[in-house]
RODRENMI-421509 format. One record per residue: residue in three letters; x, y, z of N, C-alpha, C in turn. Coordinates in pm, whole numbers, padded with zeros to 5 digits, always signed. Layout:
BEGIN
ALAXYZXYZXYZ/...
***
This chain:
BEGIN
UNK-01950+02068-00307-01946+02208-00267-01822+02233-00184/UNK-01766+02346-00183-01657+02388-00110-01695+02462+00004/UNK-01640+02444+00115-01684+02501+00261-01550+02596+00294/UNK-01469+02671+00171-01369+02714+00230-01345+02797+00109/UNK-01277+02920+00083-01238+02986-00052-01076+02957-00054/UNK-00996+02906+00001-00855+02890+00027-00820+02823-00089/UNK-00719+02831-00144-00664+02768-00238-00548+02625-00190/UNK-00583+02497-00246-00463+02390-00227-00356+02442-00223/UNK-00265+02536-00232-00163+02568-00242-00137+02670-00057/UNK-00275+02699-00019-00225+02746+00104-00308+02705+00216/UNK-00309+02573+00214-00376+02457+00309-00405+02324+00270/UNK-00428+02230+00339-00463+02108+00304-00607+02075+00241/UNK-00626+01971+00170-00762+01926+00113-00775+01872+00160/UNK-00925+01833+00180-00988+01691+00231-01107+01699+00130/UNK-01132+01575+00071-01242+01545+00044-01321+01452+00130/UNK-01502+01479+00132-01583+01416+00235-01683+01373+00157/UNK-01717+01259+00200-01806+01116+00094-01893+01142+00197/UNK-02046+01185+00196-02169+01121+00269-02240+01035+00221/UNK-02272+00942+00309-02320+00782+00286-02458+00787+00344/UNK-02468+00917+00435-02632+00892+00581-02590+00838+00639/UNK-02694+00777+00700-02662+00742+00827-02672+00864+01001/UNK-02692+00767+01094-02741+00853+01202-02703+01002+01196/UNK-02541+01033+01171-02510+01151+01190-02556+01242+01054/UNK-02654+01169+00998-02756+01262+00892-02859+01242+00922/UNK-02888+01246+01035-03093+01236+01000-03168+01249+01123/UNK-03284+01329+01034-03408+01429+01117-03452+01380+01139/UNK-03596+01428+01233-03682+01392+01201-03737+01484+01142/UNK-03789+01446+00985-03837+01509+00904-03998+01529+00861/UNK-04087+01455+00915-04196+01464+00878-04290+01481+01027/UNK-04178+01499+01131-04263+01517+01258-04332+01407+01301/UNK-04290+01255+01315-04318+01183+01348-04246+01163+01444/UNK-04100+01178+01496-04063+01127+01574-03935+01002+01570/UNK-03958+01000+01441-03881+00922+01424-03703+00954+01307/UNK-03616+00922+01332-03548+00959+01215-03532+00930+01093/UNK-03457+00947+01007-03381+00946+00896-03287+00987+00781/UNK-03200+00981+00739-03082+01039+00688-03216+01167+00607/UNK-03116+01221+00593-03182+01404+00539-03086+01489+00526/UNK-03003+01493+00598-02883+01593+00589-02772+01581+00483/UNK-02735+01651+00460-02618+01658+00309-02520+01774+00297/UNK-02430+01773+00241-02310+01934+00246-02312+01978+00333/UNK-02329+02177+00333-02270+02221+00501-02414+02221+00580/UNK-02475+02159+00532-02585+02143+00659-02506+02047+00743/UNK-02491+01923+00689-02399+01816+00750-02256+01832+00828/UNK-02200+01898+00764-02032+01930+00817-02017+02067+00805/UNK-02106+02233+00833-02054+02290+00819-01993+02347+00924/UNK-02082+02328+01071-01991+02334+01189-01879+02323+01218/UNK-01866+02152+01182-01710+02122+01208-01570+02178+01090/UNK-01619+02187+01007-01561+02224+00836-01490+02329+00918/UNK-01560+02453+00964-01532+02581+00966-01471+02588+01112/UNK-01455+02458+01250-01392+02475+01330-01217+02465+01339/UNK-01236+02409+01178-01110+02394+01114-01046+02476+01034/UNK-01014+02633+01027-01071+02776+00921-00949+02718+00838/UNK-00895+02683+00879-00727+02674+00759-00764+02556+00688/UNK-00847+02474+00649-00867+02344+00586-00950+02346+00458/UNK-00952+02333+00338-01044+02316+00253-01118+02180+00287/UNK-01242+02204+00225-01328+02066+00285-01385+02097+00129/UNK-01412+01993+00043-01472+01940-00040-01582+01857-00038/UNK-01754+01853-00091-01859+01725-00006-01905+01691-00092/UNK-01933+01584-00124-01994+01502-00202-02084+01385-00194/UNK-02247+01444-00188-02281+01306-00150-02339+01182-00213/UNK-02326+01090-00149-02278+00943-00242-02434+00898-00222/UNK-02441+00881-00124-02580+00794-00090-02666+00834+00052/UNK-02767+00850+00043-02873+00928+00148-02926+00802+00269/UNK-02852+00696+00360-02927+00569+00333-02850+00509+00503/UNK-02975+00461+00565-02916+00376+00688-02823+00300+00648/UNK-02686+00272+00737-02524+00244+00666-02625+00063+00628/UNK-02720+00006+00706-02777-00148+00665-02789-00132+00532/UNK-02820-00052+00442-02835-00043+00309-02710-00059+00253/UNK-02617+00017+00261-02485-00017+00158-02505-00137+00171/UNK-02372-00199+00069-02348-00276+00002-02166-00330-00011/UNK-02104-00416-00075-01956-00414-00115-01991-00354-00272/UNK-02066-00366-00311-02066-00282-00482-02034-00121-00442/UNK-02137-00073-00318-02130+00074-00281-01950+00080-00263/UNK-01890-00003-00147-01787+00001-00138-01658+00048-00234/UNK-01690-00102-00337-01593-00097-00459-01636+00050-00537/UNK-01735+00077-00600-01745+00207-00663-01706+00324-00541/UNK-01701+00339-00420-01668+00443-00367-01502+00435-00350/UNK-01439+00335-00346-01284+00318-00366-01280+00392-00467/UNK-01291+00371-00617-01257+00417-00698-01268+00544-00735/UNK-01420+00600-00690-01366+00757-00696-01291+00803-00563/UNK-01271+00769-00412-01170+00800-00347-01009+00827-00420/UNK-01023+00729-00495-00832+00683-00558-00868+00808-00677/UNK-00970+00824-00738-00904+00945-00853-00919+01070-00803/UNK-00950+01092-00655-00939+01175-00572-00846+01234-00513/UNK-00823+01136-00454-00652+01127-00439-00537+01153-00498/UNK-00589+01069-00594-00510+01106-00726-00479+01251-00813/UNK-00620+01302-00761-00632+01472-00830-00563+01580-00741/UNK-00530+01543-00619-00470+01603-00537-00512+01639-00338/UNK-00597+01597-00344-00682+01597-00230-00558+01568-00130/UNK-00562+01604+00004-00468+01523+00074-00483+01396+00192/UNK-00680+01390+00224-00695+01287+00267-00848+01301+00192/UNK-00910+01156+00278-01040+01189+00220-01165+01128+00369/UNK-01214+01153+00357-01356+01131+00503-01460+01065+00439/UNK-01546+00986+00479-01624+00913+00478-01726+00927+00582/UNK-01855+00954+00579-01904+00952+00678-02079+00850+00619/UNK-02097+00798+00733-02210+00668+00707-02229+00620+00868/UNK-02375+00540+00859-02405+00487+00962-02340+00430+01051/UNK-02343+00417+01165-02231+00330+01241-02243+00188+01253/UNK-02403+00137+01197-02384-00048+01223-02306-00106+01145/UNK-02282-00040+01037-02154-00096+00906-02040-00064+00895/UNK-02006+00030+00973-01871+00068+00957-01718-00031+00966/UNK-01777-00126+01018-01601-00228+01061-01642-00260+00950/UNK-01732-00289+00907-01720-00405+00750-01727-00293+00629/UNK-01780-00221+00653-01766-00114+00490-01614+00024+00465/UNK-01581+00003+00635-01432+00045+00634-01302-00033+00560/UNK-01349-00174+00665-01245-00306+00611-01245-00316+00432/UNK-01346-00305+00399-01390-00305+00261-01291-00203+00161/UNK-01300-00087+00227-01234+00010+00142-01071+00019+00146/UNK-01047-00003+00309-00913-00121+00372-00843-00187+00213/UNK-00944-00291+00190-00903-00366+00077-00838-00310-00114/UNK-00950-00221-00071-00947-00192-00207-00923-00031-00274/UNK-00830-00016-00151-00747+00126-00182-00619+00110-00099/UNK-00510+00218-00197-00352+00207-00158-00324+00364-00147/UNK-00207+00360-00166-00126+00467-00116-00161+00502+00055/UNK-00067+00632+00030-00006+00689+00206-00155+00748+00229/UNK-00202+00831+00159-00308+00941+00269-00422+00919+00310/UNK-00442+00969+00403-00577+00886+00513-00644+00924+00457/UNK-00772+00787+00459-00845+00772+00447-00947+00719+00596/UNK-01033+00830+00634-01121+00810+00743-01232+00803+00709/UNK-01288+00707+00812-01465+00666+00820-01485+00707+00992/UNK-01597+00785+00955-01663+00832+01104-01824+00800+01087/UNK-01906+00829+01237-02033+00846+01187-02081+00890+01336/UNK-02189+00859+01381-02248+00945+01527-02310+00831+01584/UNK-02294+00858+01684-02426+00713+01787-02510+00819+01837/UNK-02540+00929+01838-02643+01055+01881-02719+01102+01748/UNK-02789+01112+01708-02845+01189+01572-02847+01353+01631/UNK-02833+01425+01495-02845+01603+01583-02942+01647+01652/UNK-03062+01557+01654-03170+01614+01750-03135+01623+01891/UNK-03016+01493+01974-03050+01459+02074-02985+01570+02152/UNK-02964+01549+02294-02877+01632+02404-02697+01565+02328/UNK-02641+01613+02356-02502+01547+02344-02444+01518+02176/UNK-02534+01518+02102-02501+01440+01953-02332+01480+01919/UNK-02280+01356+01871-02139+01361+01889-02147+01409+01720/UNK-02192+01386+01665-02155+01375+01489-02054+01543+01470/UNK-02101+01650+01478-02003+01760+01440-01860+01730+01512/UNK-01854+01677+01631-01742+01646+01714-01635+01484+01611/UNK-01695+01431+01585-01677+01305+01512-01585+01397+01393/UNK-01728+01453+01340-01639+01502+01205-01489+01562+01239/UNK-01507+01620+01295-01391+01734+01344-01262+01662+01368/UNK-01291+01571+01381-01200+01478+01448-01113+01424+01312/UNK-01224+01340+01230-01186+01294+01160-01157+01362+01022/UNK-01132+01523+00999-01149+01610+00915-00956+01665+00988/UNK-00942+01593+01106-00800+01667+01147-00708+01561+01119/UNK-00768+01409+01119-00685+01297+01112-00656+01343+00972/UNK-00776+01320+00903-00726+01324+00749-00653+01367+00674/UNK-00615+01521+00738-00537+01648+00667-00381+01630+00727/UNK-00386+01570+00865-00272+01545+00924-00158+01443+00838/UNK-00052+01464+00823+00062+01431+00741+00134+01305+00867/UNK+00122+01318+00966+00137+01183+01035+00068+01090+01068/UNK-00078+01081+00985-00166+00949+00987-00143+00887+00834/UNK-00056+00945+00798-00042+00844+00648-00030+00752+00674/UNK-00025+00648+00585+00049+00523+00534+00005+00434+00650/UNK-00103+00466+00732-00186+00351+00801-00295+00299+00794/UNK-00325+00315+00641-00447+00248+00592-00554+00271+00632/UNK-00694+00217+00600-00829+00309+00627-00794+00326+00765/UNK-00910+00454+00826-00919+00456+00966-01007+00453+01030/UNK-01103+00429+01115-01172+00474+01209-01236+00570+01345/UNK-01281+00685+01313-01261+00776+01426-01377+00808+01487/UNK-01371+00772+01590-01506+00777+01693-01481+00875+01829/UNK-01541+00917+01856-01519+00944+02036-01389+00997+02018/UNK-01332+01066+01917-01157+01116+01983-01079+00995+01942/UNK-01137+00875+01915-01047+00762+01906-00979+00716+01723/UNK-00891+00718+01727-00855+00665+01589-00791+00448+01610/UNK-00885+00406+01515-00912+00261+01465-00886+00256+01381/UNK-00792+00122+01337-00756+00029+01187-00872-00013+01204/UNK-00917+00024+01083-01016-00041+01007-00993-00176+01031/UNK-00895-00239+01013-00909-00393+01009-00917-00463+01154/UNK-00905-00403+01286-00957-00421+01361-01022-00395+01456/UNK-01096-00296+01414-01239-00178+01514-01368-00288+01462/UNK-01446-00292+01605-01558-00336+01567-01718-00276+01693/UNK-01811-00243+01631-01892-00191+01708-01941-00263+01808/UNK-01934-00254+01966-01959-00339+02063-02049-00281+02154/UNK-02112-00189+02126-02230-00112+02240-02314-00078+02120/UNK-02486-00066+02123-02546-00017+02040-02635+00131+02085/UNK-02564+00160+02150-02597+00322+02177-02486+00410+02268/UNK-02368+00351+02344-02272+00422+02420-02186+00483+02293/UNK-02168+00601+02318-02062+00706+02260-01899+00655+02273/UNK-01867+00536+02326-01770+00493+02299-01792+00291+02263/UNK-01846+00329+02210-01873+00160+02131-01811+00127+02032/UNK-01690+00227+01976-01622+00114+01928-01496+00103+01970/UNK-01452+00003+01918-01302-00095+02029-01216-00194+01913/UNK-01116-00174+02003-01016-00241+01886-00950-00369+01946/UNK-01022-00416+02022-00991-00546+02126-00845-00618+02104/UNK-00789-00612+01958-00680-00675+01936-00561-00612+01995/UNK-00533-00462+01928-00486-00395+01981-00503-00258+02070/UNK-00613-00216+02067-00671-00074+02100-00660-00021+02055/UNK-00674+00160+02046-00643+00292+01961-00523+00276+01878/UNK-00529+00303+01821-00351+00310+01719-00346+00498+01742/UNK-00435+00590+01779-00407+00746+01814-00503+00770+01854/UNK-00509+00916+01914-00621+00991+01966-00597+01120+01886/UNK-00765+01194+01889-00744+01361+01855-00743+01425+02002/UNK-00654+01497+02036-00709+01569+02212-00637+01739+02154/UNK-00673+01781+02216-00690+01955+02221-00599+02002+02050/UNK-00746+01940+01996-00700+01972+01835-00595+01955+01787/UNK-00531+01856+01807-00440+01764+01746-00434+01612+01723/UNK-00368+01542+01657-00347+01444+01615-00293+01379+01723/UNK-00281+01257+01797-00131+01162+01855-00167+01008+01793/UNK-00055+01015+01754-00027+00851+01647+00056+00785+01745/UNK+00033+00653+01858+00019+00603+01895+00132+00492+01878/UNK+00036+00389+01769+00090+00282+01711+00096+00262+01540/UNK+00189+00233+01493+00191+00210+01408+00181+00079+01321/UNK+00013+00023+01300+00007-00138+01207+00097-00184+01131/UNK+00142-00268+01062+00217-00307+00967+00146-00267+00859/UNK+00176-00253+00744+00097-00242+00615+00025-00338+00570/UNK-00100-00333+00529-00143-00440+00524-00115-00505+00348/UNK-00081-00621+00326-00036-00671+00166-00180-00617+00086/UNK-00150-00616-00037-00216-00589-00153-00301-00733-00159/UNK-00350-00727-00141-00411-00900-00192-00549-00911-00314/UNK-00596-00787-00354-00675-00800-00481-00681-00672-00541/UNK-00685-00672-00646-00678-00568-00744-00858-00528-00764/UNK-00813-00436-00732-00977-00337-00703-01070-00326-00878/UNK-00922-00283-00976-00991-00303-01115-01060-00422-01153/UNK-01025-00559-01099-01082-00677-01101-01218-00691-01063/UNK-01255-00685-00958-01396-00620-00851-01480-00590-00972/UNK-01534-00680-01049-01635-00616-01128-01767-00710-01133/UNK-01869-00634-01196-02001-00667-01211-02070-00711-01033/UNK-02140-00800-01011-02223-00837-00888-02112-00933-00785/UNK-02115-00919-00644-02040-00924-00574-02126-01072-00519/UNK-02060-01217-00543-02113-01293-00512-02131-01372-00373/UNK-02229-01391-00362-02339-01440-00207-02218-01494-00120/UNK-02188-01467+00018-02104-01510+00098-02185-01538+00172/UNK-02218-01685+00238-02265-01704+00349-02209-01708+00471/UNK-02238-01641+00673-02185-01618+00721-02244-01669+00868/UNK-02204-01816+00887-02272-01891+00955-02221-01917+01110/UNK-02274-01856+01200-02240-01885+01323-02243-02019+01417/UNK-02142-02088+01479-02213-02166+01563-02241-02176+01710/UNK-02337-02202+01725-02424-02150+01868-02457-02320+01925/UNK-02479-02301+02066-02504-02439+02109-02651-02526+02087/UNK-02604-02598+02016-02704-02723+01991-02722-02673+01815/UNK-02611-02615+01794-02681-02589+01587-02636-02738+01539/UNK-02694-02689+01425-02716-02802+01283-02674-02769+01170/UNK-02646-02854+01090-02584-02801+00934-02686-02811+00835/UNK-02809-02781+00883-02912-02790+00751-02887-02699+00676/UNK-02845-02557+00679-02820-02483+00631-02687-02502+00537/UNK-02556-02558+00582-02480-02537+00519-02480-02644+00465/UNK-02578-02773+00415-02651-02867+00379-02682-02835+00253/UNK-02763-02733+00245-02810-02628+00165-02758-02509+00070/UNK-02618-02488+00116-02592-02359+00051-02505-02378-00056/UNK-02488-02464-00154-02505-02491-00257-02616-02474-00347/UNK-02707-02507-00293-02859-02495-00394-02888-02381-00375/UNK-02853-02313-00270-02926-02157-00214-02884-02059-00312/UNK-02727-02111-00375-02627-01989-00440-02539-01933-00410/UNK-02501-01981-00284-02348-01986-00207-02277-01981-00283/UNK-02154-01876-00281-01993-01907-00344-01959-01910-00274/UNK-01978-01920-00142-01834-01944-00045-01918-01956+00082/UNK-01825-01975+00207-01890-01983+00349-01765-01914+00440/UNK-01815-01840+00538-01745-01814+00648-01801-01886+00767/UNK-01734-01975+00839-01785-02063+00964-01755-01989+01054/UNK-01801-01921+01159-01787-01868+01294-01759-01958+01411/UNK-01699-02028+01482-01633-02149+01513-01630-02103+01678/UNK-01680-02193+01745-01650-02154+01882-01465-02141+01932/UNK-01462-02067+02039-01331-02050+02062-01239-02043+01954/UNK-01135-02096+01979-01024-02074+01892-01034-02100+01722/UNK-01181-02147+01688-01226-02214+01547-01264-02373+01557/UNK-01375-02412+01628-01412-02512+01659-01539-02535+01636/UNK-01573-02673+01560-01766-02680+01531-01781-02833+01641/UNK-01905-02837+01629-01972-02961+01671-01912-03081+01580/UNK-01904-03193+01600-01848-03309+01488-01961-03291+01371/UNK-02065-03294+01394-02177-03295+01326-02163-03214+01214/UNK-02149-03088+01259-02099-03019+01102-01976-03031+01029/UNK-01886-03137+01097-01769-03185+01013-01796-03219+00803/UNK-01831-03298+00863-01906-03354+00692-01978-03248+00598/UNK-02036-03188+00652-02105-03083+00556-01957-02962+00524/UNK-01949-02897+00594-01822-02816+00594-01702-02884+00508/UNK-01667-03015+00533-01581-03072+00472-01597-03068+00314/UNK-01732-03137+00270-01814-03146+00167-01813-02969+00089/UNK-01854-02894+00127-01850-02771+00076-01749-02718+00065/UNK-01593-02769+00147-01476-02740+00092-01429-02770-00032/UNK-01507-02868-00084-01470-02937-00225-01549-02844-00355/UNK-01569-02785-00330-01702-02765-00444-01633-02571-00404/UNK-01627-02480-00293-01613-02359-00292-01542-02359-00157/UNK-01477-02200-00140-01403-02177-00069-01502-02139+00086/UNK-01441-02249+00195-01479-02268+00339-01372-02188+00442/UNK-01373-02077+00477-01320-01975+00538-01365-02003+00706/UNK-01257-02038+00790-01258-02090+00951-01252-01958+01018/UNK-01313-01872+01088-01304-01771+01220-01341-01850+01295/UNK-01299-01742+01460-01318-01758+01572-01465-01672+01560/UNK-01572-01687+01643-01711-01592+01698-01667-01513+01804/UNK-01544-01519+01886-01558-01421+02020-01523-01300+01940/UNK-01457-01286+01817-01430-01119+01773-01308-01066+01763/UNK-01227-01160+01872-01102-01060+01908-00967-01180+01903/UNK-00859-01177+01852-00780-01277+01908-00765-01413+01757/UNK-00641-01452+01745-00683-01514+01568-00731-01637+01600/UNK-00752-01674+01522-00851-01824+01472-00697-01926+01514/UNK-00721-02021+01579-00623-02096+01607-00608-02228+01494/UNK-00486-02238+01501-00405-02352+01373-00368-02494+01430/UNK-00306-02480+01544-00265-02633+01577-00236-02677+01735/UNK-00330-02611+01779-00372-02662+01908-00452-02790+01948/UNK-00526-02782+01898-00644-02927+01920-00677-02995+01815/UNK-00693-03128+01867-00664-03253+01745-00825-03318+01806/UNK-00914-03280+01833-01042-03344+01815-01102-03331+01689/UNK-01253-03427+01648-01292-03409+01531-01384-03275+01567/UNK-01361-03150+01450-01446-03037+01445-01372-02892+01521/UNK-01221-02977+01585-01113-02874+01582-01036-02783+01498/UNK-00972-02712+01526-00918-02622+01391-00801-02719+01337/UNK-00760-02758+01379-00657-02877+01329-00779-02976+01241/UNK-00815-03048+01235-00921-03118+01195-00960-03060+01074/UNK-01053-02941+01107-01102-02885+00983-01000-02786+00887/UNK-00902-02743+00911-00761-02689+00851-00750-02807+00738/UNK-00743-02971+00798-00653-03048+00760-00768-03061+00650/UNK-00905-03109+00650-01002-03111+00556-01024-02974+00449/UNK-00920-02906+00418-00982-02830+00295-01029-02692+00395/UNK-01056-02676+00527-01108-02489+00536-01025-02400+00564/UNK-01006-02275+00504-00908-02191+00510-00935-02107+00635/UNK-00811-02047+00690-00778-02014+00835-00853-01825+00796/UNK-00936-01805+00846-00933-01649+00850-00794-01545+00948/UNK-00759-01614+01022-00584-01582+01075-00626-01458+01162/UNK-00638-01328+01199-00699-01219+01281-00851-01166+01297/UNK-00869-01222+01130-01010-01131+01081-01122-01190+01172/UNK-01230-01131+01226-01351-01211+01261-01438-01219+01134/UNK-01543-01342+01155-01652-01352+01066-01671-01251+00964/UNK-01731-01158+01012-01767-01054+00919-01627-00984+00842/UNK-01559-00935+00881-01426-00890+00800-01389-01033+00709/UNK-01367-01134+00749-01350-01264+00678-01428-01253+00537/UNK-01560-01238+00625-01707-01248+00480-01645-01142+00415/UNK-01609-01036+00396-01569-00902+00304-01462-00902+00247/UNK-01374-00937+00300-01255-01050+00228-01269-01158+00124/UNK-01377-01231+00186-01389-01351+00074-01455-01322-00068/UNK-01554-01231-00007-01642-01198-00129-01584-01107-00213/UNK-01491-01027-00191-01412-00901-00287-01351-01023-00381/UNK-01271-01107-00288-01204-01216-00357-01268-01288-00489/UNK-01361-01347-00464-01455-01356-00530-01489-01297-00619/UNK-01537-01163-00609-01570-01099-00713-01450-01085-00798/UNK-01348-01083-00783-01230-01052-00864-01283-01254-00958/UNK-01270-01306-00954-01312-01515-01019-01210-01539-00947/UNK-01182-01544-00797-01021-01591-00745-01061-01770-00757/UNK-00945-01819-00777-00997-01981-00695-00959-01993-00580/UNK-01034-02145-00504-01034-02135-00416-00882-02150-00322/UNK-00802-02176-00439-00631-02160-00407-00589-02063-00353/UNK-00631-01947-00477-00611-01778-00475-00653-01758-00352/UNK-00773-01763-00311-00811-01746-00180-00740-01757-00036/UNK-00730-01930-00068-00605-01953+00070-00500-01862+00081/UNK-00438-01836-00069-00318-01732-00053-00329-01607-00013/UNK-00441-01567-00044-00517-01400-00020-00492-01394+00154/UNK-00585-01516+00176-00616-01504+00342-00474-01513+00461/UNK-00382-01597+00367-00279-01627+00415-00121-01530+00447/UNK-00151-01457+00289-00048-01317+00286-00138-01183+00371/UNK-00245-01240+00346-00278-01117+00454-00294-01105+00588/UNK-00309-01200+00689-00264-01242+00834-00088-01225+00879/UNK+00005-01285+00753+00133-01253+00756+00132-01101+00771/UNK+00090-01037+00627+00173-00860+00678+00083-00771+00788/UNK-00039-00845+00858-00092-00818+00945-00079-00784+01082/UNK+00030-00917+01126+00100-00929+01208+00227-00980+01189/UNK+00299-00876+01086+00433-00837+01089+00467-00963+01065/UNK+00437-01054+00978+00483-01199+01010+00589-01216+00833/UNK+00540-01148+00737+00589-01120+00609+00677-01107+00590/
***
């Protein structure tokens, strides 16, 4: 539906993807409780129209707490974004739950190009409460989008006024109105008195899989933390379970217990073993420490460096990879060109 009679020729487009999620949902049956319900200008017509010079285009994708998507939701929502884009739109919005957003942003990160923004927003208030940020969110991210100086910085993130690379925003409060954070670098812009400020500018991030590839079922990534006193029964196991791959969450700089040396090692041979750091922020270290179950150690045995990404961005990485039949070569190279144009290293 169109929230505007203006013609492309005398204002900007945006097209807007609803996914649900908090900044959609009632309570609808008078229980008290919520759930996505909202859709078109029920959803965005507030903010749509605080914007009168903007066409807004809505389309909704999926009615569904953001825990429900998927990387399939992902990959099929890239693709109609790009013939969107393609048709003339000048950015496009996304809006979905907020527990998924670093990973179903990073996702789309991957598997879409060109200059024009592409934003993901969502609400930590649902519209019932005192304060609900979601029309404010939108607004925000309905000005990034249309704005001609957030191009060519790849997906975004806009929360609280704040604009986030997707590739490194991650949700760190589960109810403060400013929970998300970009620990690596911070904001790359802000929206303040209805405008845009672009900040910093990321490097581009490399192409590293072809989105047409991405086909049929997106195979099992396991995403294994280590915590004090764990065991490798699990990754013992994840071969028989249906594992194609593993992401290790590694204390500090990318470090396990000796104990899970052998198993990890062992599963390097057979599928691709992907090394993060667990604190979140800060890259996976390469050649600092020479103990057994160090990143030096397990580097040298066959596991590939996740390089900036944490765990979860790693896991969404590996598995797109994957789904494309990469080997576990392809992989190293994927993970490897993409830490380079990450940090300008290319």
């Amino acid at each position: 539906m169109s929230l505007s009679s203006r013609g492309p020729g005398d204002a900007a487009r945006v097209v807007v993807y609803t996914l649900g999620g908090t900044i959609a949902s009632t309570d609808v049956d008078g229980t008290g409780g919520v759930r996505p319900s909202l859709a078109g200008a029920e959803l965005l017509g507030p903010a749509a129209q605080s914007l009168g010079d903007l066409v807004v285009d809505v389309v909704g994708v999926r009615q569904v707490p953001s825990g429900e998507l998927t990387l399939a939701d992902a990959i099929d929502l890239s693709h109609r974004i790009r013939r969107d884009l393609d048709g003339g739109y000048d950015g496009a919005v996304v809006t979905q739950g907020t527990d998924t957003i670093e990973e179903f942003a990073f996702a789309l990160d991957l598997l879409t190009s060109g200059d024009a923004p592409i934003v993901v927003t969502g609400a930590m208030r649902h519209p019932g409460e005192l304060g609900a940020d979601g029309p404010a969110n939108v607004a925000a991210a309905l000005r990034v989008a249309s704005d001609p100086v957030m191009r060519g910085l790849g997906v975004l993130v806009v929360m609280n006024d704040e604009v986030h690379a997707a590739r490194f925003v991650r949700k760190t409060n589960s109810a403060n109105l400013a929970a998300f954070t970009s620990w690596t670098t911070g904001p790359i812009g802000r929206v303040l008195e209805g405008r845009t400020r672009r900040y910093v500018s990321p490097p581009r991030l490399a192409r590293v899989l072809d989105p047409a590839q991405c086909l049929g079922d997106v195979p099992p990534v396991l995403l294994a933390s280590c915590v004090l006193g764990v065991d490798g029964r699990l990754l013992e196991r994840a071969v028989d379970l249906g594992y194609a791959g593993v992401v290790v969450e590694g204390f500090g700089g990318g470090h396990v217990p000796a104990r899970l040396v052998e198993p990890l090692a062992t599963l390097a041979t057979v599928m691709p073993v992907v090394l993060a750091s667990r604190t979140g922020a800060g890259d996976a270290l390469e050649s600092t420490y020479g103990y057994e179950g160090s990143e030096r150690d397990l580097l040298a045995r066959g596991l590939i460096s996740a390089g900036f990404l944490d765990g979860r961005k790693a896991r969404v990485l590996l598995s797109l990879l994957l789904s494309t039949g990469a080997a576990p070569a392809q992989v190293a190279a994927a993970f490897t060109l993409l830490h380079q144009s990450a940090t300008g290293l290319a």
